[in-house]
C-alpha positions as CSV (number, residue, x, y, z in Angstrom):
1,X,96.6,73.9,84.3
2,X,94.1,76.3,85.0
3,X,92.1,79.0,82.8
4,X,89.7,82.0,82.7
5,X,86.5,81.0,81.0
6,X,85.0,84.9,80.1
7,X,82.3,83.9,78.1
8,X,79.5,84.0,80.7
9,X,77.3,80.9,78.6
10,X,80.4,78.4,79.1
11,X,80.6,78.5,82.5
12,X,80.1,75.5,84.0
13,X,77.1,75.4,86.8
14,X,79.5,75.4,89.7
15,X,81.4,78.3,88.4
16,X,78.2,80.3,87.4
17,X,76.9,79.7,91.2
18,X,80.4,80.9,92.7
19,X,80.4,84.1,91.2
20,X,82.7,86.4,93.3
21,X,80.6,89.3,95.2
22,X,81.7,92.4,92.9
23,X,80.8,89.9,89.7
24,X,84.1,88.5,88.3
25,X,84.3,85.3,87.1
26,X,86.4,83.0,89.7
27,X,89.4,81.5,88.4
28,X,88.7,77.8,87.5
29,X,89.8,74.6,85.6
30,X,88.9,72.9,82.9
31,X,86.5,70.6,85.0
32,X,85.0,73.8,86.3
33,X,86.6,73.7,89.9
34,X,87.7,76.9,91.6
35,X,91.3,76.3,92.8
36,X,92.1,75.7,96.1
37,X,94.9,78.3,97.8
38,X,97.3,77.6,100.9
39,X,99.3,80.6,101.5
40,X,102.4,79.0,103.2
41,X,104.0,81.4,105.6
42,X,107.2,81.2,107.4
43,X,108.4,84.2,109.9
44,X,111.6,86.2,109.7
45,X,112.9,84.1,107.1
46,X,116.0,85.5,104.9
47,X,115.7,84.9,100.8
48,X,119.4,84.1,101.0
49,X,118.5,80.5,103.1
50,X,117.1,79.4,100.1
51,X,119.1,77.4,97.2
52,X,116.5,79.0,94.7
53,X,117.8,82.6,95.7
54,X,121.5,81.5,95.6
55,X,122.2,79.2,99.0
56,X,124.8,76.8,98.4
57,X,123.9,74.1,101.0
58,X,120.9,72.0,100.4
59,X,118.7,73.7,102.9
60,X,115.5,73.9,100.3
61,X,115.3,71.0,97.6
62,X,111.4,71.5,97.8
63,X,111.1,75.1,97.4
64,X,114.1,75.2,94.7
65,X,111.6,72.3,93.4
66,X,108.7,74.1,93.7
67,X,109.5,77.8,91.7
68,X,111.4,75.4,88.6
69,X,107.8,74.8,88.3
70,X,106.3,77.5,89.5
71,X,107.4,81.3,89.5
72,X,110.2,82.9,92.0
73,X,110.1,86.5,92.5
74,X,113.7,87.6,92.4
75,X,113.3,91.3,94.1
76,X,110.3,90.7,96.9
77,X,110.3,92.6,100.1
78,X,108.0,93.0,103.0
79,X,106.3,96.4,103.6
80,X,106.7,96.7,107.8
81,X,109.8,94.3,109.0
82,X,108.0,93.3,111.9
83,X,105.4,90.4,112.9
84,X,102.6,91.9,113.8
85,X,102.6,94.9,111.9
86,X,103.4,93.1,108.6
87,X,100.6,90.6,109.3
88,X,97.8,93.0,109.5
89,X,99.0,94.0,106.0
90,X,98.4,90.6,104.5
91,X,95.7,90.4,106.0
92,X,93.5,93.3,105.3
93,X,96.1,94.6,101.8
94,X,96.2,97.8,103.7
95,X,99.1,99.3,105.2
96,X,100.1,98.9,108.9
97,X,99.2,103.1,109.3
98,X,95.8,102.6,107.9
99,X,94.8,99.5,110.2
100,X,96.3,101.1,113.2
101,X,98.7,97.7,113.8
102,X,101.7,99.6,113.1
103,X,103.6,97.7,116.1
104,X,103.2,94.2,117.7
105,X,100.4,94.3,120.6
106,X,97.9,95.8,119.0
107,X,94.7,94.0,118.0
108,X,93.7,93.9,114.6
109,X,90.3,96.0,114.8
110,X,87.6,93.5,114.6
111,X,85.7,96.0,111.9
112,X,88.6,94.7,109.1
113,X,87.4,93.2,106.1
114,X,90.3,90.5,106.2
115,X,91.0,87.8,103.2
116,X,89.0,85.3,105.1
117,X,86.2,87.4,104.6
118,X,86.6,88.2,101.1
119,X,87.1,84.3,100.3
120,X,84.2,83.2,102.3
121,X,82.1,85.7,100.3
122,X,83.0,83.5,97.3
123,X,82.0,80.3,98.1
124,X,85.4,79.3,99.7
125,X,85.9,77.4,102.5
126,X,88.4,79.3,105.1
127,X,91.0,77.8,107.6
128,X,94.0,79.2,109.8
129,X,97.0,77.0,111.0
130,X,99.6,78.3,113.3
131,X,100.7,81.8,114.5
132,X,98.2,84.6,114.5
133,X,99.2,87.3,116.6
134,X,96.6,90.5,115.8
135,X,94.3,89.3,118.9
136,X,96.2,91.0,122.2
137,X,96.7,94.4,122.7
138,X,98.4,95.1,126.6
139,X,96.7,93.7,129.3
140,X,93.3,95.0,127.5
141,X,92.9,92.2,125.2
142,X,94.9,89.0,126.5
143,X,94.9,85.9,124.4
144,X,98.7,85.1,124.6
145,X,98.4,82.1,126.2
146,X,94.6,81.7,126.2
147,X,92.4,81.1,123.1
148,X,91.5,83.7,120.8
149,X,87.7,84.4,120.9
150,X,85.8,84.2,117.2
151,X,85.3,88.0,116.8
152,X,89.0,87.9,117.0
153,X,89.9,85.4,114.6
154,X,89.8,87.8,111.5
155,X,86.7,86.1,110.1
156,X,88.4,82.5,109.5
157,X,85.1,80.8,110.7
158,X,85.1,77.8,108.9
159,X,88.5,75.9,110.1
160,X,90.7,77.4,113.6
161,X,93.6,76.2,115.3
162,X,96.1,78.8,116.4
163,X,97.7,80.6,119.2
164,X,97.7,84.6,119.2
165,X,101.7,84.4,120.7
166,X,102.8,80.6,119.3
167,X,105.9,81.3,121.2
168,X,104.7,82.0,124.4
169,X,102.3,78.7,124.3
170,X,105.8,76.4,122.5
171,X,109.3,76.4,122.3
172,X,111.3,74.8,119.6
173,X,110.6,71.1,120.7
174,X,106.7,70.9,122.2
175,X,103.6,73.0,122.7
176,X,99.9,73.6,122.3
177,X,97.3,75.4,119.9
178,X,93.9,76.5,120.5
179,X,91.0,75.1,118.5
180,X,87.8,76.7,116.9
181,X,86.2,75.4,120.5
182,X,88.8,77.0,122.4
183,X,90.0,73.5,123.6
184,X,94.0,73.0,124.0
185,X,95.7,70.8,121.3
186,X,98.8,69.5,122.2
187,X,102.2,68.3,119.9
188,X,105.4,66.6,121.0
189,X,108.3,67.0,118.9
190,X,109.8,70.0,116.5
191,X,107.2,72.2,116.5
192,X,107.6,72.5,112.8
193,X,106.5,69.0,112.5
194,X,103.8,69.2,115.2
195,X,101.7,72.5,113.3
196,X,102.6,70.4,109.8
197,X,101.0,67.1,111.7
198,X,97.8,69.0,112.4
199,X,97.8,70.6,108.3
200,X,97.7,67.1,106.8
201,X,95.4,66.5,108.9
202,X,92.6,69.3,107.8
203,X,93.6,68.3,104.4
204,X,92.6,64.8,105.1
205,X,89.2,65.2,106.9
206,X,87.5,68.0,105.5
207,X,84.7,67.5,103.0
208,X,85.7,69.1,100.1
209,X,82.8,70.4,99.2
210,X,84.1,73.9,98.9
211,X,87.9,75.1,97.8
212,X,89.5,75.9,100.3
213,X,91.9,79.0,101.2
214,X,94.0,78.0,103.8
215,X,96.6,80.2,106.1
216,X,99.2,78.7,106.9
217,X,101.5,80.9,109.1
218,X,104.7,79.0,111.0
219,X,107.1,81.0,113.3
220,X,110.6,79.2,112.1
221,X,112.8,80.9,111.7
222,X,112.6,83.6,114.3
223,X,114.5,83.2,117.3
224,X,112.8,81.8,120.7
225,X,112.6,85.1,122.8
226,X,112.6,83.6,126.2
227,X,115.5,80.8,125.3
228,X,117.4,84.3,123.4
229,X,118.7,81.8,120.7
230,X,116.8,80.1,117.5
231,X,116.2,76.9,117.8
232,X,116.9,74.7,114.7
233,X,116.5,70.9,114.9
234,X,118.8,68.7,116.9
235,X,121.5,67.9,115.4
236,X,121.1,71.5,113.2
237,X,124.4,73.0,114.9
238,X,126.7,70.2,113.0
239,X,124.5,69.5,110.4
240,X,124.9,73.3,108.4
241,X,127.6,74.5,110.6
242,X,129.3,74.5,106.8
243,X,127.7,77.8,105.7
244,X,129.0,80.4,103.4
245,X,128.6,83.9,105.7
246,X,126.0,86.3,104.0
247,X,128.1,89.1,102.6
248,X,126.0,91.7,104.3
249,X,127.1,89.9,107.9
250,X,131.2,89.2,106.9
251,X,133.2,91.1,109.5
252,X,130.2,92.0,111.1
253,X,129.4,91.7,115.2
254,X,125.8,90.4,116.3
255,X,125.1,86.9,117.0
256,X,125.0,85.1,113.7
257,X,128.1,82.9,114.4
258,X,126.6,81.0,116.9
259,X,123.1,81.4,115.9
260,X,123.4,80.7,111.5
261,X,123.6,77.0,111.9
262,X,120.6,76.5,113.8
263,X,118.8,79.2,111.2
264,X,119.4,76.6,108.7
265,X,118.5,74.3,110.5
266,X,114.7,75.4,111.1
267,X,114.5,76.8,107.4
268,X,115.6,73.3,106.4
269,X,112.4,71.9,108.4
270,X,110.4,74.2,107.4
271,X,111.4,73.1,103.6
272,X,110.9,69.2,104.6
273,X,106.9,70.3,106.1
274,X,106.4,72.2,102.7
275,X,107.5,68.5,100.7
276,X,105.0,67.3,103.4
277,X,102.3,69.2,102.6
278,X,102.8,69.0,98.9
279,X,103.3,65.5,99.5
280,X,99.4,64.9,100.8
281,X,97.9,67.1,98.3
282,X,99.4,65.1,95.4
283,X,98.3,62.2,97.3
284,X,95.0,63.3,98.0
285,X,94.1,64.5,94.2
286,X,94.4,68.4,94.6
287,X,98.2,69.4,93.6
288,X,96.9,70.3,90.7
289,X,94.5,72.3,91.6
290,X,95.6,74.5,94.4
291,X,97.6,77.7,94.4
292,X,100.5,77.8,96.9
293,X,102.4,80.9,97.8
294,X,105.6,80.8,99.9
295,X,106.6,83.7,101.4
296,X,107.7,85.0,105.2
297,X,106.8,88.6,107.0
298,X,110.5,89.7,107.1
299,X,114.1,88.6,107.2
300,X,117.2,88.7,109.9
301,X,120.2,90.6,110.4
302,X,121.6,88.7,113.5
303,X,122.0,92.3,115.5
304,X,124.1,93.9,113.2
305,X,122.1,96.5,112.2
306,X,120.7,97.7,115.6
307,X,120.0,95.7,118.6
308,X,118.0,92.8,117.6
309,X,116.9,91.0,114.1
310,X,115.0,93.0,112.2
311,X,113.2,96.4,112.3
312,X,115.9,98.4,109.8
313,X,115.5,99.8,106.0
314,X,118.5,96.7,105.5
315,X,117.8,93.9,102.8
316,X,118.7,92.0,105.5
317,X,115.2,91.9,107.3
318,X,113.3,93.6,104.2
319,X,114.5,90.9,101.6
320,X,112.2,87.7,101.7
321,X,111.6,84.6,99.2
322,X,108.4,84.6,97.3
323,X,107.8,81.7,95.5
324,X,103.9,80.8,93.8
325,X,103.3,77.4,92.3
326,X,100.3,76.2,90.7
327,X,96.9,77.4,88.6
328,X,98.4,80.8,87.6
329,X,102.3,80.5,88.7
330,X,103.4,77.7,85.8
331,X,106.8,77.4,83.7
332,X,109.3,77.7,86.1
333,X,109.8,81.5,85.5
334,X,111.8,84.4,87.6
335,X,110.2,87.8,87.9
336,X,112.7,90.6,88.1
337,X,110.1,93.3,88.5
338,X,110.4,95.1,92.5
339,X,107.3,93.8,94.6
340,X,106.4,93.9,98.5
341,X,103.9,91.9,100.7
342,X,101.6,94.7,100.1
343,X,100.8,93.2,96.3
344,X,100.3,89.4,98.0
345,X,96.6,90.2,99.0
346,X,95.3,91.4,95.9
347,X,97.5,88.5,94.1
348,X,95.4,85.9,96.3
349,X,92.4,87.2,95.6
350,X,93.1,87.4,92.0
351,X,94.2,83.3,92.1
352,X,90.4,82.9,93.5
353,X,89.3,85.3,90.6
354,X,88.4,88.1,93.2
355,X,89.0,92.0,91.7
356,X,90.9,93.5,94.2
357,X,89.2,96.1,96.2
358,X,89.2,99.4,96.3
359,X,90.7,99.4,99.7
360,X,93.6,97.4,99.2
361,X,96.9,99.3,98.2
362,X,99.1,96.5,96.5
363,X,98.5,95.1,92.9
364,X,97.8,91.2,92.0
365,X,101.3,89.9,91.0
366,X,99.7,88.1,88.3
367,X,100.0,90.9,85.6
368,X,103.7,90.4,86.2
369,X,103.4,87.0,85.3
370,X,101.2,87.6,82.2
371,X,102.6,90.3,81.1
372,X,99.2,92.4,81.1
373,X,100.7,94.6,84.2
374,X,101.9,98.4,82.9
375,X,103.4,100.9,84.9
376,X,104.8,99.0,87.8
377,X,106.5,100.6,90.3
378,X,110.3,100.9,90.6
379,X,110.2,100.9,93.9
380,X,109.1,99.4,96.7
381,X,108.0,101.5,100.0
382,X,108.2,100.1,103.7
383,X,107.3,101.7,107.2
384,X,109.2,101.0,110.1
385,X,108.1,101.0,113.5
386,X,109.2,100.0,117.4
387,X,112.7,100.7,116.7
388,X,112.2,103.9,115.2
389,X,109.4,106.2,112.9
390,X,110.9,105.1,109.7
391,X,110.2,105.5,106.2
392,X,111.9,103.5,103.8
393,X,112.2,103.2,99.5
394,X,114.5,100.6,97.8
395,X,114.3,100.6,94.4
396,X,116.9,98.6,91.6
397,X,120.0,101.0,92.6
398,X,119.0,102.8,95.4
399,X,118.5,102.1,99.7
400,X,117.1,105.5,101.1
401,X,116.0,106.0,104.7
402,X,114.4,108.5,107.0
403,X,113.6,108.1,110.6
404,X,111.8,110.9,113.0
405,X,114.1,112.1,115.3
406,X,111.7,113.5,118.2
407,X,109.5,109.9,118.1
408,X,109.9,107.1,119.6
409,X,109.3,103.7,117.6
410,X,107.3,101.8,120.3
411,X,104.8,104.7,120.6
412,X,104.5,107.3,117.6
413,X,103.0,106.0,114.2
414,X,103.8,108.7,112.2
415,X,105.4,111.9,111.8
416,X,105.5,115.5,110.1
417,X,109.2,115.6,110.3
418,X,111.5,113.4,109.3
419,X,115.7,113.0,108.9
420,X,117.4,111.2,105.9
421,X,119.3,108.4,107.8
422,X,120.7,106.2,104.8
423,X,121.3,106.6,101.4
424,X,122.9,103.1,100.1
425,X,124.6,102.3,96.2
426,X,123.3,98.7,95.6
427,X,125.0,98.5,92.7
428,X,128.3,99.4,94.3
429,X,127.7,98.3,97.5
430,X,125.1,95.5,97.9
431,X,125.6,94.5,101.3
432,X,125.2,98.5,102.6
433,X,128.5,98.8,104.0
434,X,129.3,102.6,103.1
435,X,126.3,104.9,103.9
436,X,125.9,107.9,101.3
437,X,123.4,109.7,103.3
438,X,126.1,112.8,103.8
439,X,127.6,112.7,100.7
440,X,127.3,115.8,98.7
441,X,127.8,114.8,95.1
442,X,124.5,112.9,95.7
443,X,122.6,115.7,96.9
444,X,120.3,115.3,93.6
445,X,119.9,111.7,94.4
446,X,118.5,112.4,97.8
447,X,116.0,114.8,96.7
448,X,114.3,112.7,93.9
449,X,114.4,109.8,96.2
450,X,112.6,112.1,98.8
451,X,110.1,113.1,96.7
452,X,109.2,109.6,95.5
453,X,109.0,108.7,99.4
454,X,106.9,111.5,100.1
455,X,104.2,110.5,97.1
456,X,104.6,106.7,98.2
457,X,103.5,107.9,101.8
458,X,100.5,109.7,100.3
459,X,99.7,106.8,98.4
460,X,100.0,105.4,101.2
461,X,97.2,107.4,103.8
462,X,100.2,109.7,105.0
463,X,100.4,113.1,105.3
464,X,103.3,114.7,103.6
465,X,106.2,115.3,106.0
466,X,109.1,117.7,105.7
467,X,112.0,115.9,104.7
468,X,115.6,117.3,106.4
469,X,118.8,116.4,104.9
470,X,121.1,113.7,106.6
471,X,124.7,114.3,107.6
């Protein structure tokens, strides 16, 4: 259990030393320690595959584990459905607009103050496992298969091992990782296991000197582009082949028949790695005292939506788990409040008693869990990009979408002009089967939700746009 000392003459030496750089006082126990933080990070990951958020098979005993003792955020959602987009975000707590990565293959702009920087800033050691993907843009910048050069690496200068593109350098069995040297570090077995392998080991050798904030960013679930398929375990196909069908996919085409199984199958190793990694840090003294945060960039909707998995307003790709366990996130609690991945920056700082800056646009999730947070937003706001110029709002009730009609996804960022495209009733219909967008009795409806959407843009860096009505 951790707490806030404010009186300036309690604070313990190491505490005094480790002020933050704006002047807060860190976050720290009652032996004076600044809590460590691992930010464990899964990719295209539903909520629904977890038993916490209502999954009936035993695909996540360890995360169920971890939010009874921890908190679970019932309603969290990401804020761009799409990898490298939505990573940026977390990244920098700015939207995907503002940084400029508001589709995969661009570069992260080596000028972003990221949350490596911020941490390192207050005393804490930084580290990145796994998938990073903000280094390549085009042919310009090429690290999908090579090693990502330092001014690259988003200021994580004290620990490195990562590919830009995990899945162009692995598959679901085998593959290789670049260290801080730029020298190839090889696995054999479920990749899972093989990036969890090389966690334990950091955990185990470093000197523990400083806390640490470690990123730990997986790509299970998401599908294996080249093999067209996801790629769960062996044995994954018989072993969860039992599944009840998501209500938003029942009667629905797309691929999820053949594909749930193995979907399962790499959530469930991802959930066996987490009891891993909690595993060592019990083992090694530190459960206590570190902060993890378990979330993913965005969910799946097996091609139902549009051609692929993700990139649509549907809860289907927009709906992730978000689970926080240690100093801060105690008592087994469920938040019911609306968040998005844009709050998660300000929310790790705040665990490493860092104000959040001025620049970020989300708000730590902590005053949720205190109860000190006022005026929270009913809604949560989400871009969309590659498939389309999208705009999205979903708040308790209401789904409402706009796209741009005259841009195209994979090149426009923005628009002045955009077309209401859905308008869902969650209450009535919370799989978004029936799309309201033309119906007239809801004419009001549409224009509220528009003009929340177009002050959620501002808010956002955006121009206002004209708003036409759907048919």
């Amino acid at each position: 259990m951790c707490i806030s000392l404010l009186a300036p003459s309690a604070w313990p030496p190491l505490a005094l030393r480790q002020l933050s750089p704006i002047g807060a006082p860190l976050t720290i126990d009652r032996n004076g320690i600044q809590p460590n933080l691992l930010f464990f990070f899964t990719d295209q990951q539903r909520w629904d595959t977890c038993g916490c958020y209502g999954q009936a098979l035993p695909v996540t005993p360890n995360l169920d584990r971890m939010a009874a003792e921890g908190v679970r955020f019932e309603h969290a959602f990401t804020c761009q459905p799409v990898c490298g987009p939505a990573r940026s975000c977390l990244q920098t707590g700015k939207w995907a607009t503002e940084t400029g990565c508001f589709r995969n293959d661009i570069a992260l702009p080596t000028d972003e103050v990221t949350l490596a920087h911020r941490f390192s800033e207050a005393g804490y050691e930084v580290g990145y496992i796994g998938k990073w993907h903000l280094a390549s843009t085009g042919d310009s910048y090429n690290f999908r298969k090579r090693a990502v050069p330092p001014e690259r690496r988003g200021g994580y200068t004290d620990y490195w091992l990562a590919s830009d593109v995990l899945e162009f350098t692995s598959h679901g069995y085998d593959g290789y990782m670049f260290d801080a040297e730029g020298n190839r570090r090889d696995w054999k077995g479920y990749r899972v296991d093989g990036v969890t392998d090389f966690v334990v080991d950091y955990l185990r050798t470093r000197d523990g000197r400083r806390p640490f904030f470690l990123f730990l960013s997986y790509i299970e679930p998401h599908h294996q582009n080249d093999h067209r398929r996801y790629e769960g375990p062996i044995g994954s196909q018989e072993r969860w082949k039992d599944y009840q069908v998501p209500g938003d996919l029942v009667g629905t085409e797309g691929d999820w028949r053949e594909s749930y199984p193995d979907y399962l199958g790499c959530c469930a190793s991802l959930d066996h790695n987490l009891g891993r990694v909690r595993g060592e840090l019990a083992h090694l003294g530190m459960a206590d005292n570190t902060t993890i945060l378990y979330t993913s960039d965005h969910g799946s909707h097996f091609c139902t939506r549009n051609a692929e998995y993700k990139r649509s307003c549907h809860d289907g790709c927009l709906r992730v788990p978000l689970v926080g366990c240690g100093p801060g996130f105690t008592g087994g609690r469920v938040i019911e409040d609306l968040v998005s991945l844009i709050d998660v920056p300000p929310t790790l700082l705040a665990a490493g008693g860092i104000k959040t800056p001025s620049t970020m646009k989300g708000r730590p999730l902590q005053g949720l869990v205190d109860g000190s947070a006022t005026d929270w937003p009913e809604e949560v706001f989400a871009q969309i990009s590659e498939s389309q110029v999208g705009r999205c709002l979903r708040t308790r009730r209401w789904k409402y979408s706009v796209s741009a009609p005259d841009k195209r996804g994979w090149a426009g960022m923005d628009s002045d002009t955009y077309v209401e495209e859905y308008l869902y009733d969650l209450q009535a219909d919370p799989h978004e089967r029936h799309n309201l967008v033309g119906d007239p009795g809801l004419a009001d409806v549409r224009a509220q939700l528009a003009q929340t959407l177009k002050r959620r843009m501002a808010k956002a860096g955006e121009r206002e746009p004209v708003v036409r009505p759907g048919t």
